[in-house]
Backbone as a printed PyTorch tensor [residue, N CA C, xyz], in Angstrom:
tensor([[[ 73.9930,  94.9340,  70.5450],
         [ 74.0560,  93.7740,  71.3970],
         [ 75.4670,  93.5800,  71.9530]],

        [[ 76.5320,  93.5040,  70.9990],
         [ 77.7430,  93.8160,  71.8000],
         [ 78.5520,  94.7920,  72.7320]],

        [[ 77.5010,  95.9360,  72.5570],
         [ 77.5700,  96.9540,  73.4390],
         [ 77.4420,  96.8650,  74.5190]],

        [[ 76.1460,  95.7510,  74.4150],
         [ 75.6240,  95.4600,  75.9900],
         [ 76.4000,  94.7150,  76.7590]],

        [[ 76.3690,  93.5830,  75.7300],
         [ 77.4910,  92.1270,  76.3960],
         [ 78.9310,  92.8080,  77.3990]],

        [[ 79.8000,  94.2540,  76.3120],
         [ 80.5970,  94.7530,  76.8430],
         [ 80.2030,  95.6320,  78.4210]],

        [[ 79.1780,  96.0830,  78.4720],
         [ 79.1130,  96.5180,  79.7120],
         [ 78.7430,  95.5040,  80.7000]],

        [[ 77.9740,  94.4510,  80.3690],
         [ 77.7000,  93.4380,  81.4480],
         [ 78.5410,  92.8290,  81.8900]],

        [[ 79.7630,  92.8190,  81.0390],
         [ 81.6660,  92.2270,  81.4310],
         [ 81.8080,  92.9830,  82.7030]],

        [[ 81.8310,  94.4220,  82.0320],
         [ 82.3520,  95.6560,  82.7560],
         [ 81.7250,  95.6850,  84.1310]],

        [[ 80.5550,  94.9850,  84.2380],
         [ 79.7760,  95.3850,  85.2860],
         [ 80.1460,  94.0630,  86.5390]],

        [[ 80.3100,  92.8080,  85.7010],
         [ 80.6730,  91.4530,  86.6590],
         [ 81.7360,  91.7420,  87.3190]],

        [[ 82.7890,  92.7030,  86.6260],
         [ 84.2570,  92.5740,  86.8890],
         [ 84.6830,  92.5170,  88.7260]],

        [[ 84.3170,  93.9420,  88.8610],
         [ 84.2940,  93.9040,  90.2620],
         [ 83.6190,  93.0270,  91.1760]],

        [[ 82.4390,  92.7950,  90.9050],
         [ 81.9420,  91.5270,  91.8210],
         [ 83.0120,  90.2010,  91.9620]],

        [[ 83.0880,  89.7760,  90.5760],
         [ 84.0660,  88.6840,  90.5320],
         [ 85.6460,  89.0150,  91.3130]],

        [[ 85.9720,  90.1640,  91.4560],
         [ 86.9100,  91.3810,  92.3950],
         [ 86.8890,  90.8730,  93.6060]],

        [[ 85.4410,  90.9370,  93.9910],
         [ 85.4910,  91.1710,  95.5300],
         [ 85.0640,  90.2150,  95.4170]],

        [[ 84.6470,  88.7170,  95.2240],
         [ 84.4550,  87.1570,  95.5800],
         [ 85.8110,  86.6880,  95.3240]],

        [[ 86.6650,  87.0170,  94.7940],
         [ 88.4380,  86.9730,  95.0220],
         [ 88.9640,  86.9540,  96.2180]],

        [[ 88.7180,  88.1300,  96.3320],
         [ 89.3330,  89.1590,  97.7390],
         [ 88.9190,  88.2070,  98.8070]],

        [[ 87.2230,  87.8580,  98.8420],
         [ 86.9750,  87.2810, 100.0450],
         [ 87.1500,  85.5980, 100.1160]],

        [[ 87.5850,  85.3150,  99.0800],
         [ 88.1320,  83.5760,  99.0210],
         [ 89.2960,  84.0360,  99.5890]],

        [[ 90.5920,  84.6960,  99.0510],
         [ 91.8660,  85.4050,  99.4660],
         [ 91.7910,  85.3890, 101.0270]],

        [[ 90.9020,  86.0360, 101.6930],
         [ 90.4970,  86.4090, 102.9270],
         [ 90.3900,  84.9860, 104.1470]],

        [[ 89.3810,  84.5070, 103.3460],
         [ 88.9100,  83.6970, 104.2320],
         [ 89.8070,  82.4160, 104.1450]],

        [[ 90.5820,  81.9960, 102.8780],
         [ 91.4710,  80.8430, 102.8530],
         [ 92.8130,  81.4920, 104.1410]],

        [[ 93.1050,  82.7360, 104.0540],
         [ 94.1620,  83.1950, 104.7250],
         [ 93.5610,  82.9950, 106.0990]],

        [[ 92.8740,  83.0770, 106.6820],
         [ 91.9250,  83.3990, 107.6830],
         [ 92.1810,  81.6700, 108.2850]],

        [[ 91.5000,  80.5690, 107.9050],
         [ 91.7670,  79.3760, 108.3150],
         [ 93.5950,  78.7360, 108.1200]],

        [[ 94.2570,  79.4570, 107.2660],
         [ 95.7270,  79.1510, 107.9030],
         [ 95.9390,  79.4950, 109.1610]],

        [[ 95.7450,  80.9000, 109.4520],
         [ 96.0510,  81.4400, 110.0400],
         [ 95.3940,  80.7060, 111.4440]],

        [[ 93.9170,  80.1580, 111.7190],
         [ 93.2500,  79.4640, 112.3460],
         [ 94.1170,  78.4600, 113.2300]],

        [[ 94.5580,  77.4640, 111.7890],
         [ 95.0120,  76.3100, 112.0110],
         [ 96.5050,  76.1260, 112.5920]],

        [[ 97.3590,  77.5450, 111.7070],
         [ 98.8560,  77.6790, 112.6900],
         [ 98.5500,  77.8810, 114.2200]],

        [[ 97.0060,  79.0290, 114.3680],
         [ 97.2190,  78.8290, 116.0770],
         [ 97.0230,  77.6070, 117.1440]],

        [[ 95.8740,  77.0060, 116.3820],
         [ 95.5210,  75.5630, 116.8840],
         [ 96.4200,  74.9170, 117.2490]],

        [[ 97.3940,  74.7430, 116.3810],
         [ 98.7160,  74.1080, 115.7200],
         [ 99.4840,  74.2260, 116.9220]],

        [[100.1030,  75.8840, 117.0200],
         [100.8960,  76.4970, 118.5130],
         [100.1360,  76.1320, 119.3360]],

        [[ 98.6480,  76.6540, 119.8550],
         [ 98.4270,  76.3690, 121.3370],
         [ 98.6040,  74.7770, 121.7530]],

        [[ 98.3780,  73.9210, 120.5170],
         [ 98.6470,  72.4150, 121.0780],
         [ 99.8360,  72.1960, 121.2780]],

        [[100.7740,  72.4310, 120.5860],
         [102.0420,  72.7920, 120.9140],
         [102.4780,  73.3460, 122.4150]],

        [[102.0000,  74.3200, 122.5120],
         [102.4820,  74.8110, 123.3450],
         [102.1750,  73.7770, 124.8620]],

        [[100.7790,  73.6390, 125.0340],
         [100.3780,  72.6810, 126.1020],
         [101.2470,  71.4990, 126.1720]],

        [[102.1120,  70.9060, 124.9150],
         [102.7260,  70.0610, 125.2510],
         [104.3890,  70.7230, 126.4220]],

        [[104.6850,  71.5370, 126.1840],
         [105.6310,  72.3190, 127.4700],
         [104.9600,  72.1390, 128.7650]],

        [[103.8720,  71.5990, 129.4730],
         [103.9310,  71.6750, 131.0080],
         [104.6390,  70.4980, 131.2720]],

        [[105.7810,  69.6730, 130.6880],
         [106.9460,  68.8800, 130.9480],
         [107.7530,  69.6090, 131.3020]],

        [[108.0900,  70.3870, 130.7100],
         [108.9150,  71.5300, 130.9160],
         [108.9320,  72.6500, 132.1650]],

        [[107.7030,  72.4830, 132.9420],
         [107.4010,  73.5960, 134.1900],
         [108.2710,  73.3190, 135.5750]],

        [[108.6650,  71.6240, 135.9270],
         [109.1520,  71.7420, 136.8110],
         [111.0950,  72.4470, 137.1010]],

        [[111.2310,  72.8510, 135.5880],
         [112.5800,  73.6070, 135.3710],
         [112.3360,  75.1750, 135.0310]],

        [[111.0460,  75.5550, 135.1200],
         [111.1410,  77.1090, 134.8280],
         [110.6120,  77.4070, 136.0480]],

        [[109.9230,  76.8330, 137.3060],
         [109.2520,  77.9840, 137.7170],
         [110.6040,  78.3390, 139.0690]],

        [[110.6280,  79.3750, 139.1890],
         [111.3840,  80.0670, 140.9340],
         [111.6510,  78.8040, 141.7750]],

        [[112.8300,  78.5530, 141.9870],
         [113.4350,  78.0750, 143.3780],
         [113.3490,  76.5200, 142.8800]],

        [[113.2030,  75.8650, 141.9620],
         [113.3110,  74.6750, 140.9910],
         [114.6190,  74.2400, 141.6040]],

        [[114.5820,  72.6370, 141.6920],
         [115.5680,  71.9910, 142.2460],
         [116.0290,  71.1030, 140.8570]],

        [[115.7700,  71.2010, 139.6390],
         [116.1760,  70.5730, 138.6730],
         [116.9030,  71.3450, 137.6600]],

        [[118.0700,  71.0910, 137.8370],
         [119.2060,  72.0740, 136.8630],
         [119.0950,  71.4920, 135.3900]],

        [[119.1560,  70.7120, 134.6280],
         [118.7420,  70.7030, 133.8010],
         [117.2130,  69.8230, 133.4450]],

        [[116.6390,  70.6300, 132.2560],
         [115.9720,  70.2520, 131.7450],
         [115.5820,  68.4250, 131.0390]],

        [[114.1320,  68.1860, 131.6360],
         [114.3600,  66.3830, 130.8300],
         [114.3540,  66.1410, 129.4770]],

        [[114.5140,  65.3660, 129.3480],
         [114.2330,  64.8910, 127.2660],
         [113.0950,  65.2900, 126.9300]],

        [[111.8950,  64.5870, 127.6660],
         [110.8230,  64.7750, 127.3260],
         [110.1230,  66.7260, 127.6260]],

        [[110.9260,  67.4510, 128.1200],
         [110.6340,  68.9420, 127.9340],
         [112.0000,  69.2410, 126.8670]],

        [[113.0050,  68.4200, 126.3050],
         [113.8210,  69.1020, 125.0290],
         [112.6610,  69.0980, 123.8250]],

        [[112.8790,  67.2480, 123.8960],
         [111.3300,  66.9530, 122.8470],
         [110.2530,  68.0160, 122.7180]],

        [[109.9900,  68.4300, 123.8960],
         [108.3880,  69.0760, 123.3210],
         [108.7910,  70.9530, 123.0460]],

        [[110.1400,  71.1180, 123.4690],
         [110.8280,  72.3860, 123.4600],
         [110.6110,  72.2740, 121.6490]],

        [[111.5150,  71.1610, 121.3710],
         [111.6980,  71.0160, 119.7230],
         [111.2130,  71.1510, 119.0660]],

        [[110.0020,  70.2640, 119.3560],
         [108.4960,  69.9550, 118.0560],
         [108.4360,  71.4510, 117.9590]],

        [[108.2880,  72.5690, 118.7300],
         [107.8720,  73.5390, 118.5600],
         [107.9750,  74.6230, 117.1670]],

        [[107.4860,  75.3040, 116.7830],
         [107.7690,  76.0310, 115.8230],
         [108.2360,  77.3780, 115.8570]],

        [[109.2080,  77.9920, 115.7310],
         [110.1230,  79.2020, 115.9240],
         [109.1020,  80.1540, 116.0080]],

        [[108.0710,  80.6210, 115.0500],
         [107.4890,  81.5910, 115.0210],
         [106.0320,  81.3060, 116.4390]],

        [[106.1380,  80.3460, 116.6510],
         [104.9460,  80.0730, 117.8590],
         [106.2430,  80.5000, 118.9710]],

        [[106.7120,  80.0130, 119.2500],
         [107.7170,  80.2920, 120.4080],
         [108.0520,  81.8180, 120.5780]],

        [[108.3550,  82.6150, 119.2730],
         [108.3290,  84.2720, 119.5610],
         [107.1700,  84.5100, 119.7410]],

        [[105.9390,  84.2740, 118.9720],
         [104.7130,  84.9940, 119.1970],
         [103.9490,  85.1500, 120.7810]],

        [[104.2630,  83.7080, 121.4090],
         [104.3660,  83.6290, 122.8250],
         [104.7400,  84.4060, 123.3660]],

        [[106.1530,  84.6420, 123.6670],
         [107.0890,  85.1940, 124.0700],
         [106.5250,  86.6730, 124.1030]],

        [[106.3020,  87.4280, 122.5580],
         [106.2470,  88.5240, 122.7170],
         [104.8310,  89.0710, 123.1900]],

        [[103.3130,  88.4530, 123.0360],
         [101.9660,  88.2180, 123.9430],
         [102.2620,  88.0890, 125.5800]],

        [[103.2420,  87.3730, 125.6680],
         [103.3740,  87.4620, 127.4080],
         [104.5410,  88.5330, 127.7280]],

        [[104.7350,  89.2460, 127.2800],
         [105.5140,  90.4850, 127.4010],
         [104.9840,  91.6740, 127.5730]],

        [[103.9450,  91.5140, 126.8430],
         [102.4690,  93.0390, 126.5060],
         [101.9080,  92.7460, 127.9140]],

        [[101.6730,  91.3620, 128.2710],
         [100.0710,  91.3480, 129.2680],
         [100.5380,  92.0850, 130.8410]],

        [[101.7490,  92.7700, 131.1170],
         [101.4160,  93.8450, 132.4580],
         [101.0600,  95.1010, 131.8260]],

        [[101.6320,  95.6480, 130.1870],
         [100.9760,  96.5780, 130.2450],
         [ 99.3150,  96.7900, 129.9430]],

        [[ 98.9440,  95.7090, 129.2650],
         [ 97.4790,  95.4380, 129.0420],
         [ 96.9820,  95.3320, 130.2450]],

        [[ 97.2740,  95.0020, 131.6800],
         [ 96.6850,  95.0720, 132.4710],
         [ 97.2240,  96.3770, 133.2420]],

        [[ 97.5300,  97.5650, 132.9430],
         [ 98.1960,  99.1050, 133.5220],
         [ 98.9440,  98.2320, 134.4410]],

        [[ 99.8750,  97.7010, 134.5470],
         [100.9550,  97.1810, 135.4520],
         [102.3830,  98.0730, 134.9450]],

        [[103.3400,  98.3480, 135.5650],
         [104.5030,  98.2380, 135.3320],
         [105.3190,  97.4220, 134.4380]],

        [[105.8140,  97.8530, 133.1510],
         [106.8160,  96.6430, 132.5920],
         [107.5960,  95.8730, 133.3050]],

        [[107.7670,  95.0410, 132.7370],
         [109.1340,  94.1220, 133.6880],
         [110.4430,  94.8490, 132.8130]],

        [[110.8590,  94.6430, 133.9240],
         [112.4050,  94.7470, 133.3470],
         [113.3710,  93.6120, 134.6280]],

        [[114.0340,  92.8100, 133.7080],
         [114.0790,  91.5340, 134.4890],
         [115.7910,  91.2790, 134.0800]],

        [[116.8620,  91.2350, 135.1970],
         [118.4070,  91.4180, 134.7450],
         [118.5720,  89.8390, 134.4960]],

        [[119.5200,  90.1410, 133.9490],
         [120.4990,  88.5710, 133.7820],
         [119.6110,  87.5530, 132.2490]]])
């Protein structure tokens, strides 16, 4: 009888393994969810900020309310941006930019 008990351990182990793995998974999975949620709302708060980025802009500096929403931001949303809108000419077979100054 303890022979058995020992293999029926032996036998749960991995299951209980892989219902780990996929709690592991799926808890990582809704961070990961919620940081983007997090950035893209973030980010939408920057169209304060558009009438100082786009070409031929008559406003030399930037307002409070585009520092403010520059701020709230979170460092790693601001690169991840950055480096997603960097890829999308070659994702679309375009030419890289290469852009001076």
């Amino acid at each position: 009888m303890a022979a058995m008990k020992s293999v029926v351990s032996l036998s749960l182990r991995p299951t209980w393994l892989v219902v780990l793995l996929l709690l592991l998974v799926a808890q990582n999975h809704m961070t990961l969810s919620q940081a983007q949620s997090s950035c893209s709302s973030s980010l939408a708060n920057l169209s304060v900020c558009a009438p100082f980025v786009v070409p031929g802009a008559t406003n030399a500096a930037p307002s409070s309310d585009c520092c403010g929403a520059l701020q709230s931001l979170d460092h790693e949303c601001i690169c991840n941006t950055v480096r997603i809108a960097a890829r999308l000419p070659s994702q679309c077979n375009l030419p890289s930019l290469s852009c001076g100054g």
